[in-house]
Residue frames relative to the residue before (quaternion, step in Angstrom):
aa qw qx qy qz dx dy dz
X 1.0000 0.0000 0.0000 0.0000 0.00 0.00 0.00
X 0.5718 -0.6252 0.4832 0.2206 3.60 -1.01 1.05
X 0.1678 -0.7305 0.6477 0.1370 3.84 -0.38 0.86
X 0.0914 -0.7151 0.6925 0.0268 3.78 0.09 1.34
X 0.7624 0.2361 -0.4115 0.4402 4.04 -0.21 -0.05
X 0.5523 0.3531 -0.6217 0.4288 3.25 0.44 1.03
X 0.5087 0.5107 -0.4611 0.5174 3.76 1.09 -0.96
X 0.7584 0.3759 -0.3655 0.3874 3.94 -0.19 -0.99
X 0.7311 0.3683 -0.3371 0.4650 3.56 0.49 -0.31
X 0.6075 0.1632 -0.3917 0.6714 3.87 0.98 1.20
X 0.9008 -0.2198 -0.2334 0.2927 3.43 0.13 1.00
X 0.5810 -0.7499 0.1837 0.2575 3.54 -1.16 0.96
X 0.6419 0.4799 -0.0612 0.5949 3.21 1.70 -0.33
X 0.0505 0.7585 -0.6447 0.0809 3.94 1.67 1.05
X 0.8855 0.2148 -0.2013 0.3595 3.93 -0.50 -1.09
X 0.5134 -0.8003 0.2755 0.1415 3.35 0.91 0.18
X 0.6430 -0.4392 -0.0828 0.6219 3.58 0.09 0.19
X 0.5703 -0.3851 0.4822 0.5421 3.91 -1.38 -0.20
X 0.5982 -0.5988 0.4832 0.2238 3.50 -1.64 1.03
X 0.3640 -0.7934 0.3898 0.2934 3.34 -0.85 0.65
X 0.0983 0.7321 -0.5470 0.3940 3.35 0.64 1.50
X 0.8489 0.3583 -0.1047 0.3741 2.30 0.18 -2.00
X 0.4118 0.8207 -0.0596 0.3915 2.64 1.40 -0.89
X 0.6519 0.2523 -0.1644 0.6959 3.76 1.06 -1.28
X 0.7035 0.4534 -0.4338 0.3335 3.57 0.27 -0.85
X 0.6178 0.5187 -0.3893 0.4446 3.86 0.89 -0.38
X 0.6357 0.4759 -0.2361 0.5601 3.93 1.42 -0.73
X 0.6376 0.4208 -0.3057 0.5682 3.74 1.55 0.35
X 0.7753 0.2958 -0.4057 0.3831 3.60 0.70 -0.34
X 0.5757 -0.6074 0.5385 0.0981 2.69 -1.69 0.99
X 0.6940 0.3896 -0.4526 0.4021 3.75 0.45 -0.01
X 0.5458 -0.6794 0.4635 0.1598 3.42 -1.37 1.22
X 0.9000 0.0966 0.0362 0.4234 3.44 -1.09 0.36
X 0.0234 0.8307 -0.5475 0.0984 3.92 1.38 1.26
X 0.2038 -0.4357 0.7789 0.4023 3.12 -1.51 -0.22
X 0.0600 -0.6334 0.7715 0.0074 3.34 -1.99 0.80
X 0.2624 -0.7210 0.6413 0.0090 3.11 -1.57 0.96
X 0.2665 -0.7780 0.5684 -0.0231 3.38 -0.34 1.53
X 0.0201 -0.8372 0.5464 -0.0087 3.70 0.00 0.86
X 0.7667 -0.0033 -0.0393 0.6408 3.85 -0.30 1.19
X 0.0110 -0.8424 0.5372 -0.0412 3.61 0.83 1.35
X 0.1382 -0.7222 0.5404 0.4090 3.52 1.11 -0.85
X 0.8010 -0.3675 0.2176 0.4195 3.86 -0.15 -1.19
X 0.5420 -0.7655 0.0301 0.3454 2.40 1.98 1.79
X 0.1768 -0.8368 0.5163 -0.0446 3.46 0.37 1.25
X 0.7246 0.2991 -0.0361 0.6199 3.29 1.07 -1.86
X 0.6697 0.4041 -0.4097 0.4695 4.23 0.60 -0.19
X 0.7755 0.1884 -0.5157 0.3117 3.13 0.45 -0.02
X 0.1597 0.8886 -0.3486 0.2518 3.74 1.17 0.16
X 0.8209 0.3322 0.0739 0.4586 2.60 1.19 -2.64
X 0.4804 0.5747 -0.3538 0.5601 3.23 1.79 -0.54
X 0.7909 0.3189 -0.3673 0.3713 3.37 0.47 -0.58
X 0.6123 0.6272 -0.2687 0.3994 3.76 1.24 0.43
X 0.2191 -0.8676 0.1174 0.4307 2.66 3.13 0.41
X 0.3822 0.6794 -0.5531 0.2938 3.12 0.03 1.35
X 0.5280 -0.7909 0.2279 0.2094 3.76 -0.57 0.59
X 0.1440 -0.8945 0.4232 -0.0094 3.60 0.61 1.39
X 0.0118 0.5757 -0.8173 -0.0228 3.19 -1.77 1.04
X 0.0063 0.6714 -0.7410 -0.0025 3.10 -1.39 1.24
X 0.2459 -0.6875 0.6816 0.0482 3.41 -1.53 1.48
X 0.0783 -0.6919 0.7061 -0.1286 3.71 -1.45 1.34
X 0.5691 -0.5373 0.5861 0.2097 3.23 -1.66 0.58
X 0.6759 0.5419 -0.1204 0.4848 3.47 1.42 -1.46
X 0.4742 -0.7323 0.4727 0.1240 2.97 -0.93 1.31
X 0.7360 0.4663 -0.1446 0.4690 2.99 1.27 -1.63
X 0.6234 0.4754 -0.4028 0.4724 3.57 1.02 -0.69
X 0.6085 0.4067 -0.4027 0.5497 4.21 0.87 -0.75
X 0.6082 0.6332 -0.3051 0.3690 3.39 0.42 0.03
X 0.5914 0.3378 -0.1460 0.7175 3.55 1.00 -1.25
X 0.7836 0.3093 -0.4285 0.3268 3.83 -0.12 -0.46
X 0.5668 0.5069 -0.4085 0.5048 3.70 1.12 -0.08
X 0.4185 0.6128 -0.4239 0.5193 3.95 1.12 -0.70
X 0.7905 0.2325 -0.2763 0.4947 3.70 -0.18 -1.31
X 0.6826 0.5704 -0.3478 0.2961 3.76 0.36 -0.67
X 0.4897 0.5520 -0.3853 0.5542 3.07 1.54 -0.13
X 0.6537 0.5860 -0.3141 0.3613 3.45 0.53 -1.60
X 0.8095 0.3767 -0.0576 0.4466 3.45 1.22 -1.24
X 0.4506 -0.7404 0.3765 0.3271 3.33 1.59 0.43
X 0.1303 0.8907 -0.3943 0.1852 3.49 1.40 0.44
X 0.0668 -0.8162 0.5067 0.2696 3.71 -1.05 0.15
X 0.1223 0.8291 -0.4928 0.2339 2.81 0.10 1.67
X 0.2528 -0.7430 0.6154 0.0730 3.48 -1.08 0.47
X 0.1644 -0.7224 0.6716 0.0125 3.80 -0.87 0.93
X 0.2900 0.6399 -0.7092 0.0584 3.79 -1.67 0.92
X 0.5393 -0.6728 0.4980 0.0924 2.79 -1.27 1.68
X 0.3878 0.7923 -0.3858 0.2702 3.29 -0.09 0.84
X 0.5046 -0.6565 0.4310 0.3586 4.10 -1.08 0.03
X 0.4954 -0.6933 0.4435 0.2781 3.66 -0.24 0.43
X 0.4510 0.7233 -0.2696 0.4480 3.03 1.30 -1.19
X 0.8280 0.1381 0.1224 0.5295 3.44 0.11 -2.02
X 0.3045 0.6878 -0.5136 0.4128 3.98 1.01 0.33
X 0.0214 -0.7795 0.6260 -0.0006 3.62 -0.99 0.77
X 0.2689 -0.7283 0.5952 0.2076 3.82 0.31 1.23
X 0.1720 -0.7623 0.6093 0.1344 3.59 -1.61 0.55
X 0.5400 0.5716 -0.3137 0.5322 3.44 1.65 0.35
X 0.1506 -0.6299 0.6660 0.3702 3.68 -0.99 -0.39
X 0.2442 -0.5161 0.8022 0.1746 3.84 -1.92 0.39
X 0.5866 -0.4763 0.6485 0.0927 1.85 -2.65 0.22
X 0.7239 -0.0622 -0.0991 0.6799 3.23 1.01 -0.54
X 0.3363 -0.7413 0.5764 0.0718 3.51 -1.72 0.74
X 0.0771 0.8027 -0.5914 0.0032 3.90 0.46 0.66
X 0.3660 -0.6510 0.6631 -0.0504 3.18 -1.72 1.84
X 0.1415 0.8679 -0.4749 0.0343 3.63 0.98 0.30
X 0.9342 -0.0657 0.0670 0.3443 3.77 0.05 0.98
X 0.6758 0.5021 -0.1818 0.5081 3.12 1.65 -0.79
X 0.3327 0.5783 -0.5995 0.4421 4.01 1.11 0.48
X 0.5929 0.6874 -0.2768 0.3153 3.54 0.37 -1.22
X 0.7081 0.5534 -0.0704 0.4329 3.54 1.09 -1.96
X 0.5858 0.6407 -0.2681 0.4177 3.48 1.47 -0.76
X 0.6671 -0.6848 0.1959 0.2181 3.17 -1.03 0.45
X 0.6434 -0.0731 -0.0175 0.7618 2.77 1.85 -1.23
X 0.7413 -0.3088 0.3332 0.4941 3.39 -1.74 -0.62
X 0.2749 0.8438 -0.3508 0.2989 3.91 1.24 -0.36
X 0.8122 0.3396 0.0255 0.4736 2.35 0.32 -2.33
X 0.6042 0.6338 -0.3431 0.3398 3.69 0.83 -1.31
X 0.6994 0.4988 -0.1836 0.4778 3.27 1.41 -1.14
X 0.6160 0.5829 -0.2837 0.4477 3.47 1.14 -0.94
X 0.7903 0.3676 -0.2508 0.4212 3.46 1.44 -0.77
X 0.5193 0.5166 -0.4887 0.4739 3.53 1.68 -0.07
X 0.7530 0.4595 -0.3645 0.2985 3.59 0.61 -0.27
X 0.3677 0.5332 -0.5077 0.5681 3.45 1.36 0.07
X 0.8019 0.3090 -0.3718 0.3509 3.81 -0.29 -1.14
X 0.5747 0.4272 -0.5151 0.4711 4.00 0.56 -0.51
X 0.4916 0.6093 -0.5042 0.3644 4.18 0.58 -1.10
X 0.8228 0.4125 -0.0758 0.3835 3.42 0.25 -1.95
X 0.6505 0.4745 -0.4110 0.4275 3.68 1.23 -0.45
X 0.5011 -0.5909 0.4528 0.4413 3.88 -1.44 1.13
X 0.7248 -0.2528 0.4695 0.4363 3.38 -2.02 -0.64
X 0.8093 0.1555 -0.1234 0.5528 3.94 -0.53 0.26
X 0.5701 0.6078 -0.4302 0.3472 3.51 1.36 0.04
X 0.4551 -0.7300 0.4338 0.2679 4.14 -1.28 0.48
X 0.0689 0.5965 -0.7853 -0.1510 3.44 -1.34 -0.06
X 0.3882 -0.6614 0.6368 -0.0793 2.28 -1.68 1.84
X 0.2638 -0.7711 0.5724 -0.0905 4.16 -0.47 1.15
X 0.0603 0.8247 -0.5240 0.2042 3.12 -0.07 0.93
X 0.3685 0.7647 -0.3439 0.4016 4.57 0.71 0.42
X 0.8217 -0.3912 0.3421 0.2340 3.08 -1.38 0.72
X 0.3332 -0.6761 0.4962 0.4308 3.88 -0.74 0.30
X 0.3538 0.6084 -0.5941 0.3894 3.90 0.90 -0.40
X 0.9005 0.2105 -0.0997 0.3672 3.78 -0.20 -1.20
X 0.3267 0.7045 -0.5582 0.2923 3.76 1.27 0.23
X 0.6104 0.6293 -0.3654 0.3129 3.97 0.90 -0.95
X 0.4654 0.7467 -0.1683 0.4444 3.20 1.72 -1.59
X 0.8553 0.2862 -0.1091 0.4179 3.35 -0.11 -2.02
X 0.4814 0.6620 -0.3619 0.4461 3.77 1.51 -0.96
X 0.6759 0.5348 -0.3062 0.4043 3.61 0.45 -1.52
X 0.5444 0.7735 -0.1632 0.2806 2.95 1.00 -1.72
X 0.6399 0.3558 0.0047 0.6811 3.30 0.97 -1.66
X 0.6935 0.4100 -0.4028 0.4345 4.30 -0.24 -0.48
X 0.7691 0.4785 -0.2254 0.3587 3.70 0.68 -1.13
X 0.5573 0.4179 -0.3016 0.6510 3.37 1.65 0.69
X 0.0024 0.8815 -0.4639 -0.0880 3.54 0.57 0.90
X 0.7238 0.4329 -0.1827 0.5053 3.40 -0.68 0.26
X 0.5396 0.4436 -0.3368 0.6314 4.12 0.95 -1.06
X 0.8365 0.3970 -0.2221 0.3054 3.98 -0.42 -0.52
X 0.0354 0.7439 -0.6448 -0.1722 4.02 -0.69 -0.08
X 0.4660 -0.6656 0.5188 0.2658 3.65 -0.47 0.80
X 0.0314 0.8406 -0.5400 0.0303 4.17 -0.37 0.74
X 0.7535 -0.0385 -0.0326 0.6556 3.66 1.60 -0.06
X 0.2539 0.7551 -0.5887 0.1373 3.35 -0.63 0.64
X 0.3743 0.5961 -0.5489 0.4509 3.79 0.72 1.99
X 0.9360 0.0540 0.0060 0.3478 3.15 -1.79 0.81
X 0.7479 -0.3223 0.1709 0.5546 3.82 0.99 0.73
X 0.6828 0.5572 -0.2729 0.3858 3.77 0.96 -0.24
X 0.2696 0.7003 -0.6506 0.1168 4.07 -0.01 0.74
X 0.0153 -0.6230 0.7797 -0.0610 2.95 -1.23 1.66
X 0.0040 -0.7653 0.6405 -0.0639 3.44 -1.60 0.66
X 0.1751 -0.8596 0.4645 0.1208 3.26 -1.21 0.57
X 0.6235 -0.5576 0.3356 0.4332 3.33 -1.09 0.78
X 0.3788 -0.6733 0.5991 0.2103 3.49 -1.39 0.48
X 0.3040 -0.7402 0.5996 -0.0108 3.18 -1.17 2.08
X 0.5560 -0.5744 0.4143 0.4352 3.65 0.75 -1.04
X 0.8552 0.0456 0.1450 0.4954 3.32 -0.96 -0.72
X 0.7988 -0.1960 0.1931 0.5350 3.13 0.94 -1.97
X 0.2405 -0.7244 0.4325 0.4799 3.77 0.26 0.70
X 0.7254 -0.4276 0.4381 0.3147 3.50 -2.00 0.76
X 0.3899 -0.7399 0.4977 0.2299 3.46 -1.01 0.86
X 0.3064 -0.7621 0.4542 0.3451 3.64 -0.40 0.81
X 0.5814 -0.5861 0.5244 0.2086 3.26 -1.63 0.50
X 0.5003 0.6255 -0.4456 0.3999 3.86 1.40 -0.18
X 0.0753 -0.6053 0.7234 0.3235 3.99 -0.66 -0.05
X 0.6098 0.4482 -0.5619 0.3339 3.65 0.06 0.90
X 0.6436 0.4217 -0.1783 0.6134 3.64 1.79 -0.11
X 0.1991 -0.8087 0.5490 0.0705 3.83 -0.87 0.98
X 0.6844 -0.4940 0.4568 0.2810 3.52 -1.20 0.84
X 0.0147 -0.7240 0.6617 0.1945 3.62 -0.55 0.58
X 0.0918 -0.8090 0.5779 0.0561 3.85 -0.54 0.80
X 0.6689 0.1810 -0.3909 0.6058 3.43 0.75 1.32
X 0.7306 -0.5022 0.3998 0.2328 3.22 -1.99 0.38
X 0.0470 -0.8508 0.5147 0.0948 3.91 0.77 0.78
X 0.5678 0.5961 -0.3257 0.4650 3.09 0.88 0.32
X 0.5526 0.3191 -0.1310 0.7587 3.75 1.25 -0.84
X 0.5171 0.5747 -0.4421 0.4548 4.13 0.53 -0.24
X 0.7987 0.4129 -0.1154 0.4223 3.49 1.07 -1.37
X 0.6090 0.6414 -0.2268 0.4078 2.74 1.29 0.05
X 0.4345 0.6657 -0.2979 0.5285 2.92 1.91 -1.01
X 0.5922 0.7333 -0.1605 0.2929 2.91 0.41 -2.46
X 0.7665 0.4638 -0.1128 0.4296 3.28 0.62 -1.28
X 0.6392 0.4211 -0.3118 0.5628 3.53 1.07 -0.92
X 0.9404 0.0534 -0.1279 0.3105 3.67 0.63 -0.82
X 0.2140 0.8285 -0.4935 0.1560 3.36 1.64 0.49
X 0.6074 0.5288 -0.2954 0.5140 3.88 1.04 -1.01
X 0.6975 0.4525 -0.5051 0.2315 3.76 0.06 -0.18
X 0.6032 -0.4200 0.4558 0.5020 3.88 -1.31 0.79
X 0.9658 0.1313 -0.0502 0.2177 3.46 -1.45 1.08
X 0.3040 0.7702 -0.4162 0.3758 2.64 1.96 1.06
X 0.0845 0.7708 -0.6314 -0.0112 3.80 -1.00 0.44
X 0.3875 -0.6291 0.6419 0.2048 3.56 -1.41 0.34
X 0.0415 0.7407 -0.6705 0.0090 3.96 -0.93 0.85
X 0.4423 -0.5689 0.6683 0.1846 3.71 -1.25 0.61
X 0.4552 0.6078 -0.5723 0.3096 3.50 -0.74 1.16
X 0.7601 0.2801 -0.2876 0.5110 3.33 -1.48 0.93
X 0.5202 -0.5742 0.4586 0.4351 3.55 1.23 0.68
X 0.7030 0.2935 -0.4177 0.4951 4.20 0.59 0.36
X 0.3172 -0.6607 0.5297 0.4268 3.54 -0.72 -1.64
X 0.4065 -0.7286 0.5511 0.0137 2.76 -1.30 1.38
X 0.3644 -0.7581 0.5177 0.1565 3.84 -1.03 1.04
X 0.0289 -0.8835 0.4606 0.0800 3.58 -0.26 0.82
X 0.0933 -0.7472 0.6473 0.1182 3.92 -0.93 0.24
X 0.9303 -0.1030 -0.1075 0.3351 3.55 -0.97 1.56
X 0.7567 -0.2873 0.0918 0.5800 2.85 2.14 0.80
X 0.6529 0.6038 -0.1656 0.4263 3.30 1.51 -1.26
X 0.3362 -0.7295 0.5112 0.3057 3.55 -0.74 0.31
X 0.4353 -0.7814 0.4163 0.1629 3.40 -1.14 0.95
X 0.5933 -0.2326 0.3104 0.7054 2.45 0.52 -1.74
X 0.1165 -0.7956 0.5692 0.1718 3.65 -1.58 -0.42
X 0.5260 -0.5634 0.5903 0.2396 3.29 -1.25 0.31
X 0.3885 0.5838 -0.6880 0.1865 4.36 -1.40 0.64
X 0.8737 -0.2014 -0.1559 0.4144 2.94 -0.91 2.13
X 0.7499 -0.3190 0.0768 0.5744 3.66 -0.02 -0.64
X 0.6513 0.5545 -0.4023 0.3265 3.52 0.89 0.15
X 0.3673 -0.7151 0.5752 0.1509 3.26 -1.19 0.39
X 0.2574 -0.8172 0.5117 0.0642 3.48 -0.97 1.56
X 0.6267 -0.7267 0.2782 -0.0432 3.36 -1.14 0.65
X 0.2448 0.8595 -0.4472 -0.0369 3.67 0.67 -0.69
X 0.2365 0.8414 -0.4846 -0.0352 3.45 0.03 0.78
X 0.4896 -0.6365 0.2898 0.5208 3.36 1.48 -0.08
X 0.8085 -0.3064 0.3059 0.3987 3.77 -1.45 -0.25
X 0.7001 0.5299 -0.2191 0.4255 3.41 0.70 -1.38
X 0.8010 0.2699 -0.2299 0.4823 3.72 0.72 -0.85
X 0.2643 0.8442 -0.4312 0.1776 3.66 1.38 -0.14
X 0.7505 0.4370 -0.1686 0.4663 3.62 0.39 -1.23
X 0.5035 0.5848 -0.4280 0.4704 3.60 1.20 -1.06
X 0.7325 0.4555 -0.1876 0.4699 3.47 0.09 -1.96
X 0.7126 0.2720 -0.4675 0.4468 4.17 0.08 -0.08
X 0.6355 0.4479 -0.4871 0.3977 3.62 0.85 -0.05
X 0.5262 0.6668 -0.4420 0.2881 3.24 0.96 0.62
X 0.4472 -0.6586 0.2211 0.5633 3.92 -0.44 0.04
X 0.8381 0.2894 -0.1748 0.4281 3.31 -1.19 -0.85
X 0.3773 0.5810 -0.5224 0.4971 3.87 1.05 1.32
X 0.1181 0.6717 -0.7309 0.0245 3.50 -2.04 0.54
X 0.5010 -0.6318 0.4764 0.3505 3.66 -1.25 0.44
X 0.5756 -0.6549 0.4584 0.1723 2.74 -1.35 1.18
X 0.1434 0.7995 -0.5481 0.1996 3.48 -0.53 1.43
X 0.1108 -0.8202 0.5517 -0.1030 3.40 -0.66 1.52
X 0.6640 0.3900 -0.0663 0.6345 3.67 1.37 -0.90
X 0.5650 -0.5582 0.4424 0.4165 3.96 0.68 0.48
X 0.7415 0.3313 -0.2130 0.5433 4.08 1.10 0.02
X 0.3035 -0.8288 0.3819 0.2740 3.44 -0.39 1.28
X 0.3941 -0.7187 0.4653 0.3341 3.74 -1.00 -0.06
X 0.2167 -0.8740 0.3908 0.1911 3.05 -0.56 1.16
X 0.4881 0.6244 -0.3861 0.4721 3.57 -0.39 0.74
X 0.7840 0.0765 -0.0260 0.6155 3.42 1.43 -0.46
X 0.4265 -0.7267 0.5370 -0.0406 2.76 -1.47 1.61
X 0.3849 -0.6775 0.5695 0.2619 3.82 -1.45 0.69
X 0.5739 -0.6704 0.4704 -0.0014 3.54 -1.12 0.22
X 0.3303 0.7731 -0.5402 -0.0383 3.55 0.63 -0.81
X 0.9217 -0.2940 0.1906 0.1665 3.58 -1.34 0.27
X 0.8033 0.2485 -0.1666 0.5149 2.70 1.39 -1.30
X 0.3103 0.7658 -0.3723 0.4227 3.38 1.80 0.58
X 0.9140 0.1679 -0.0256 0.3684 3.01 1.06 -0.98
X 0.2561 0.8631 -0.3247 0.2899 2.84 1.97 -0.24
X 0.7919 0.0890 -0.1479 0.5857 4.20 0.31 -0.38
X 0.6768 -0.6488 0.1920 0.2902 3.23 -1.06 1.88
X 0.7383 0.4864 -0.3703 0.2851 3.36 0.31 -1.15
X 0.6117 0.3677 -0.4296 0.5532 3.76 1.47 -0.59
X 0.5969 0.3820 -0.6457 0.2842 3.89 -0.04 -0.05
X 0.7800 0.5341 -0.2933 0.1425 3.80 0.76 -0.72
X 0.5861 0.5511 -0.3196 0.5007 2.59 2.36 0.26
X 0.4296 0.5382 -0.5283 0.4966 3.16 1.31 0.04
X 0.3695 0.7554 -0.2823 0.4616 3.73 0.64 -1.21
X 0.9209 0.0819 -0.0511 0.3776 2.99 -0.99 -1.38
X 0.4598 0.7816 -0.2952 0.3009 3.80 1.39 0.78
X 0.5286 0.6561 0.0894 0.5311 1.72 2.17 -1.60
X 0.5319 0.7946 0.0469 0.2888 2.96 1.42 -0.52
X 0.8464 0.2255 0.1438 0.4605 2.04 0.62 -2.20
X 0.4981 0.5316 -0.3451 0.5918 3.14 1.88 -0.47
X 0.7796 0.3472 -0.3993 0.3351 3.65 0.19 -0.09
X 0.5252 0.6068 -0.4282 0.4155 3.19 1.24 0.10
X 0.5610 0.6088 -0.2724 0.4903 3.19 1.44 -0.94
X 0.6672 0.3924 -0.2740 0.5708 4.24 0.61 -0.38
X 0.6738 -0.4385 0.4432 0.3966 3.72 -1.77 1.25
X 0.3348 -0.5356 0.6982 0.3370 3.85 -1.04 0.76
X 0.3786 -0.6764 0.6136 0.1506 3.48 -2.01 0.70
């Protein structure tokens, strides 16, 4: 076992910076001023990161010295952070979050028991449309994966590559707008958003635009596809229009009492295992590659 309050008490900066996962997913969400839970913060790599991205952070450690040094700098940095010295294991949050970040410390536990004992505290504590963010070895990725699938319907899958499963709670249709003016409406699935994100964030001439009350993914101007509440939109043009509604869990896309042809609706269970969102996805695509870039 790793003696981290001897590592932390000969230097400030043992795990170095916060991965850049986590990292993009905090420079993607859209909701102001979260509460985040920081579970096994160590000497807050990722809390103070997010505090400094003004959102509101409790991070819980075993380590004295590591809740220590990360309140030290949070002070320095006017930060809003919170520090409790405690086991994860046996920690009982008395709040709910918005997001929940597992950053490394499933791994550190003793057995599967515990691994489990601590994903269910963080899904318990995480809101309706709110994330937990997974972050752990590939030894235990089977563990946390299951973890999430055996609760059908309670989860949306938002990363699930190379040691990273983040997911979000399931709101419905649309999560509930909050009543804080210090908290914003999310009026799509940011969870199924990331997913998109993922199939085509890398392509030349990719951008993200708010429209249709969700947000729509665009290459060289062109709408792909898009994201409003849990469904997933389409562009596939005229020619393939009819093919795609004879498909199942499809419907025309109609916002104005007249549908648009050229684009198709989605519903959940359309897209719900990866390889059919990325062909839906990569339709989307292709039809906009196919049209003069703007």
């Amino acid at each position: 076992m790793t003696d981290y309050e001897r590592q932390y008490r000969e230097s400030r900066d043992v795990c170095g910076p916060p991965f850049p996962e986590i990292v993009a997913f905090f420079e993607r969400y859209d909701r102001t001023r979260a509460k985040v839970l920081d579970l096994g913060c160590g000497q807050g790599r990722d809390a103070l990161f997010v505090a400094r991205m003004g959102h509101h952070v409790l991070g819980v450690d075993i380590s004295k010295t590591g809740i220590s040094q990360m309140l030290e700098q949070a002070e320095r940095e006017d930060l809003d952070i919170r520090g409790v010295v405690a086991d994860v294991v046996e920690y009982e949050p008395s709040e709910d979050y918005d997001v929940v970040i597992l950053d490394r410390v499933l791994h550190m536990l003793k057995n599967d028991g515990e691994r489990l004992a601590v994903l269910e505290k963080a899904s318990t504590v995480t809101k309706p449309g709110g994330f937990v963010l997974v972050a752990d070895t590939p030894k235990h990725q089977r563990l946390i994966r299951s973890f999430f699938e055996d609760r059908p319907g309670a989860w949306v899958k938002a990363r699930d590559k190379k040691g990273y499963i983040f997911v979000q709670k399931s709101c419905g249709m649309l999560c509930v707008p909050r009543s804080s003016s210090e908290e914003e409406s999310m009026a799509y699935d940011e969870g199924l958003a990331q997913r998109v994100r993922e199939e085509i964030g890398e392509l030349p001439g990719y951008v993200e635009k708010k429209m249709f009350g969700g947000i729509g993914f665009m290459l060289h101007g062109n709408m792909a596809c898009g994201v409003i509440g849990a469904d997933l939109i389409v562009r596939i043009g005229s020619e393939r229009y009819e093919t795609a509604l004879a498909e199942s869990h499809t419907r025309p896309f109609d916002m104005t009492g007249r549908p648009m042809r050229g684009w198709v609706v989605v519903t959940a269970e359309g897209y719900e295992a990866d390889a059919d969102l990325k062909g839906w996805v990569q339709r989307g695509v292709d039809y906009a590659l196919s049209l003069p870039a703007k």
